[in-house]
FIPADREN-517308 format. One record per residue: residue in one letter; x, y, z of N, C-alpha, C in turn. Coordinates in steps of 0.001 Angstrom, whole numbers, padded with zeros to 6 digits, always signed. Each point is the difference from the previous one (the first is absolute). Layout:
aXYZXYZXYZ
...
//
This chain:
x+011340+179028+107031+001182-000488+000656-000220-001393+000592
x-001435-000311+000346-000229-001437+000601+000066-001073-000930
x+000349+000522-001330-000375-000936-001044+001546-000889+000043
x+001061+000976+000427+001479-000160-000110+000390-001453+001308
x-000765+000163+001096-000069-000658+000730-000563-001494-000427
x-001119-000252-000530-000309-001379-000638+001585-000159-000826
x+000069+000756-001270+000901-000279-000628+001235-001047+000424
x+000463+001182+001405+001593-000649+000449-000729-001346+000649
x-001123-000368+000720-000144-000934+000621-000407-001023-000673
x-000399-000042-001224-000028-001053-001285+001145-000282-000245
x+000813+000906-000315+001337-000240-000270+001092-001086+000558
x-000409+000346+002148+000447+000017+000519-000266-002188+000234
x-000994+000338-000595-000821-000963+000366+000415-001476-001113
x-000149+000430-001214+000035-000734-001264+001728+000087-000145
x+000712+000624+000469+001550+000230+000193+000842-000487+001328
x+000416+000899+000567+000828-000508+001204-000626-001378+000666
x-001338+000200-000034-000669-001176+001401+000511-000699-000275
x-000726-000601-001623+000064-001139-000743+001336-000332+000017
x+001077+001130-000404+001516-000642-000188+000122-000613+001353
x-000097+000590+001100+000055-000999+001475-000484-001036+000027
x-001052-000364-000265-000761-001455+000363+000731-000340-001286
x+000786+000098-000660+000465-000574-001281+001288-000550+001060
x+000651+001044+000451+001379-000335+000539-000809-000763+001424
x-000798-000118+000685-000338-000805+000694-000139-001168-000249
x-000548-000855-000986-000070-000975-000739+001132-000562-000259
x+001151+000813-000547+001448-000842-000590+000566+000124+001449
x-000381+000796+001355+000761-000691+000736+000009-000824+000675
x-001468-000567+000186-000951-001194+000233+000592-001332-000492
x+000042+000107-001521+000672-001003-000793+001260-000605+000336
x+000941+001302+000233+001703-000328+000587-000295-000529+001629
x-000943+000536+000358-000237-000519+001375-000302-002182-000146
x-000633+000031-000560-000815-001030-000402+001487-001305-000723
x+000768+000790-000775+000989-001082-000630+001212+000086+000684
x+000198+001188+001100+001549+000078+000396+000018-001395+001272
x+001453-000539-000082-000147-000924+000905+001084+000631+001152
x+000451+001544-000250+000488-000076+001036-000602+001071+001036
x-000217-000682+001458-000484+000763+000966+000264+001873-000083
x+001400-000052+000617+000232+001651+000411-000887+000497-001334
x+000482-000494-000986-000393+000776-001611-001925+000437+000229
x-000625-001349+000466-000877-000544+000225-001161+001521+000794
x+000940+000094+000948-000326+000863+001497+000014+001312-001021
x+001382+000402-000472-000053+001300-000160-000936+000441-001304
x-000339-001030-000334-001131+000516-001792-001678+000226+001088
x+000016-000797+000876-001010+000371+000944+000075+001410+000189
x+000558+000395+000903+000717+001251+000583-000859+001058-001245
x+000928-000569-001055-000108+000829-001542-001893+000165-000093
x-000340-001437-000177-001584+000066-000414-001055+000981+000861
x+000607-000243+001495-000673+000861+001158-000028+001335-000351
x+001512+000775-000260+000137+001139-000525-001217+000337-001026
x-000069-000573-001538-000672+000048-000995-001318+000130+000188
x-000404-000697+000671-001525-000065+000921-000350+001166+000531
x+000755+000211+000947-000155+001564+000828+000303+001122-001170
x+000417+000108-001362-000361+000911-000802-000952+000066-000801
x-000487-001379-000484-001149-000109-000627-000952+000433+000929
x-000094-000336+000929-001041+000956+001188+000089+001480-000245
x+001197+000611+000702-000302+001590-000088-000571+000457-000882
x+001031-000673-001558-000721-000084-001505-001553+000455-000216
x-000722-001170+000451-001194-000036-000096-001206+000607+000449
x+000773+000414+001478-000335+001191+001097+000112+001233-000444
x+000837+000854-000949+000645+000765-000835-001215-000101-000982
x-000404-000484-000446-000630-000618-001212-001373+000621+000408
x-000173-000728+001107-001794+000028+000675+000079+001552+000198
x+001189+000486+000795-000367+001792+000602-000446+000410-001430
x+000942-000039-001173-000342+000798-000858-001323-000226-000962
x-000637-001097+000195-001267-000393-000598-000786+000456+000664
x-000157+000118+001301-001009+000798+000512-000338+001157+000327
x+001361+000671-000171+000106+001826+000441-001476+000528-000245
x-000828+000691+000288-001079+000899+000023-000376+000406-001178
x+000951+000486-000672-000713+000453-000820+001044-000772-001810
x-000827-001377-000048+000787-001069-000510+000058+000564-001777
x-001190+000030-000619+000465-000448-001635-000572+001436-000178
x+000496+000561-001356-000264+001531-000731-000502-000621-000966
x-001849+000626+000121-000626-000398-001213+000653+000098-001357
x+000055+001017-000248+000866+000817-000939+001308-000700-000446
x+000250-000841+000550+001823-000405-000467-000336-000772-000955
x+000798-000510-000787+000414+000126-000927+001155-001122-000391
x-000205-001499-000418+000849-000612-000187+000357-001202-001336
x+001638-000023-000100+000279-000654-001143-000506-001126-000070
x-001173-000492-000649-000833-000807-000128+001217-001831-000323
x+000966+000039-000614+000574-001062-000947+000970+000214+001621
x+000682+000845+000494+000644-000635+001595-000711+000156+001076
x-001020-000075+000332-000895-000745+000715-000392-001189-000381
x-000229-000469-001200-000680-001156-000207+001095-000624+000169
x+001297+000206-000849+001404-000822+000640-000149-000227+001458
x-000127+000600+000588+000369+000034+001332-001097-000854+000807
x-001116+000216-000417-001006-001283+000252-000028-001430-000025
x+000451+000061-001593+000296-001317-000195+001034-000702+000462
x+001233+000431+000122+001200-000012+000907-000271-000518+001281
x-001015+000899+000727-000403-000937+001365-000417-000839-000211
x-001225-000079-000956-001068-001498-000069+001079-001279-000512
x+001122+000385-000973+000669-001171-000107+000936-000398+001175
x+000724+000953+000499+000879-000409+001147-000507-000522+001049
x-001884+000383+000435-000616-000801+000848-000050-001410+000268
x-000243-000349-001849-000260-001523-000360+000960-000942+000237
x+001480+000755-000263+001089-000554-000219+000526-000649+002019
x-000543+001457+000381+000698-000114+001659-001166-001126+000897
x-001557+000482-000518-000593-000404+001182-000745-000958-000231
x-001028-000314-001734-001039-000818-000458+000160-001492-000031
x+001580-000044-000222+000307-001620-000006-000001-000817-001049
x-000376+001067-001069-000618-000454-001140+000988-001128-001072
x-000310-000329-000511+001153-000854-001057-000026+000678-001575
x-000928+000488-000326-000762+000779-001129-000688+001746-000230
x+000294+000409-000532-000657+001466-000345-000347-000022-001168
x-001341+000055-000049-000729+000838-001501+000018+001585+000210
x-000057+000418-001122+000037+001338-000302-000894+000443-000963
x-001381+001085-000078-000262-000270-001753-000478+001630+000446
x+000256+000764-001078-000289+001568-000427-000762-000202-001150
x-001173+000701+000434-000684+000324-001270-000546+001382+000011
x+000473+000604-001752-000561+001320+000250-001230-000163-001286
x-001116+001021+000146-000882-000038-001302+000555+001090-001050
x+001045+000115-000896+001069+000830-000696-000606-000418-001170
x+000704+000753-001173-000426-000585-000663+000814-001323-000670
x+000845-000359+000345+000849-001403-000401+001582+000143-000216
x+000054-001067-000979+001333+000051-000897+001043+000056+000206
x+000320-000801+001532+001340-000480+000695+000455-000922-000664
x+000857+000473-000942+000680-000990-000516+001677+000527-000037
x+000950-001114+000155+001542+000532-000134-000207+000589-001815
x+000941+000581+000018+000047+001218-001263+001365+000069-000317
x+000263-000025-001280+001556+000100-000027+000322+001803+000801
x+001446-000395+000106+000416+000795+001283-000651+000957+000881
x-000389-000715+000625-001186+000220+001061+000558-001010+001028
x+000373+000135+000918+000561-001146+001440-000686+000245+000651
x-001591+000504+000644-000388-000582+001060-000929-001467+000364
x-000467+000118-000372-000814-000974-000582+000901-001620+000435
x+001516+000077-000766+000960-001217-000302+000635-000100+001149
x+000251+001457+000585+000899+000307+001856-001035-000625+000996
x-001052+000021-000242-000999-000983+000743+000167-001217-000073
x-000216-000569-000858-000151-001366-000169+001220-000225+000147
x+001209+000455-000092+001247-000520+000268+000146-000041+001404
x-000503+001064+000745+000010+000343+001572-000469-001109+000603
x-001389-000624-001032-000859-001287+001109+000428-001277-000141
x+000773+000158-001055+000844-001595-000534+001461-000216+000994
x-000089+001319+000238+001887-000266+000764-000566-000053+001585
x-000870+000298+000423-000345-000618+001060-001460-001519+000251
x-000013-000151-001277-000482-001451+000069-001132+000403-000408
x-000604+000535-000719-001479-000038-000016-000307+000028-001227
x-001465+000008+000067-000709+000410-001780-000785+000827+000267
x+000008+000961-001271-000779+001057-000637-000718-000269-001146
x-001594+000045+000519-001000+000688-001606-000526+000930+000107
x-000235+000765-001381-000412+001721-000481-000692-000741-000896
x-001801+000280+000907-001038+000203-001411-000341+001524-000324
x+000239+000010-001325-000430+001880-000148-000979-000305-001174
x-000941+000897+000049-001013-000270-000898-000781+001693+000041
x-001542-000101-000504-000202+001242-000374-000625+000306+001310
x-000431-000920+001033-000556+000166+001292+001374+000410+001206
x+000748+000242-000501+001389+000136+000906+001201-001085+000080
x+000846-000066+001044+001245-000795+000271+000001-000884+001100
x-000134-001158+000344+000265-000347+001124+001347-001034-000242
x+000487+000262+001209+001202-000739+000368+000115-000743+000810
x+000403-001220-000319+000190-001247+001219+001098-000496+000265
x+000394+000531+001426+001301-000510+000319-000214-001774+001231
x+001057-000776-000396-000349-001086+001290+001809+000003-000011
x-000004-000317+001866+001507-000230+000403-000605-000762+000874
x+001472-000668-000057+000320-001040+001341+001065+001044+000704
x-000586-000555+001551+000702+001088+001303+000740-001356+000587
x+001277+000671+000010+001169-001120+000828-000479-000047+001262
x-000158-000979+000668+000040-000570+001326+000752-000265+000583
//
């Protein structure tokens, strides 16, 4: 049952927080371009609010990470949404906090190869279309030693 507890607080964590400091940020911004006062005052008001939930949030977060009796050896998890969910933070980190202008990306597995697009076969093409429509480039070396993949983006500033 303690295992359920990490769960919601990952969740809670890689989900709601994040959407707050997300909506904290755009109200920062309107704060930052509005020129009119009252408007000015009350997005304050607003941000203060947002703040004081990302707190409880996180407080919420901490009780349930530490409860006593925290992770069940034994459990048992979907390996492909966890790693989503990993990576999800590590990119939204970069995006919110690193400053960065750039992200590399590179996966390599030792498989045995042969990533190549295939007639009707779309994943492979839903990729590279995915990294082109947000500005980037993709290479896939596949060979008999495995696949690696190299992604590079530019991060808006």
């Amino acid at each position: 049952m303690s295992d359920r507890r990490v769960v919601l607080a990952q969740e809670l964590h890689d989900g709601i927080a994040q959407d707050l400091v997300g909506l904290g940020f755009s109200i920062d911004s309107l704060i930052s371009t509005s020129h009119d006062q009252t408007a000015k005052e009350s997005l304050r008001q607003l941000r203060f609010s947002v703040t004081e939930l990302i707190d409880k949030v996180r407080l919420e977060i901490h009780q349930l990470r530490t409860a006593a009796d925290l992770i069940s050896a034994t459990s048992e998890k979907d390996f492909s949404y966890e790693l989503l969910r990993v990576l999800s933070e590590i990119f939204r980190n970069v995006q919110e906090h690193a400053h960065a202008s750039h992200l590399s990306i590179q996966i390599t597995d030792n498989g045995i190869g042969g990533a190549q697009s295939k007639e009707g076969s779309f994943g492979l093409t839903g990729i590279r279309e995915r990294i082109v429509s947000i500005g980037g480039d993709i290479r896939i070396d596949s060979g008999q030693l495995g696949t690696k993949i190299s992604i590079e983006l530019p991060l808006e500033r």
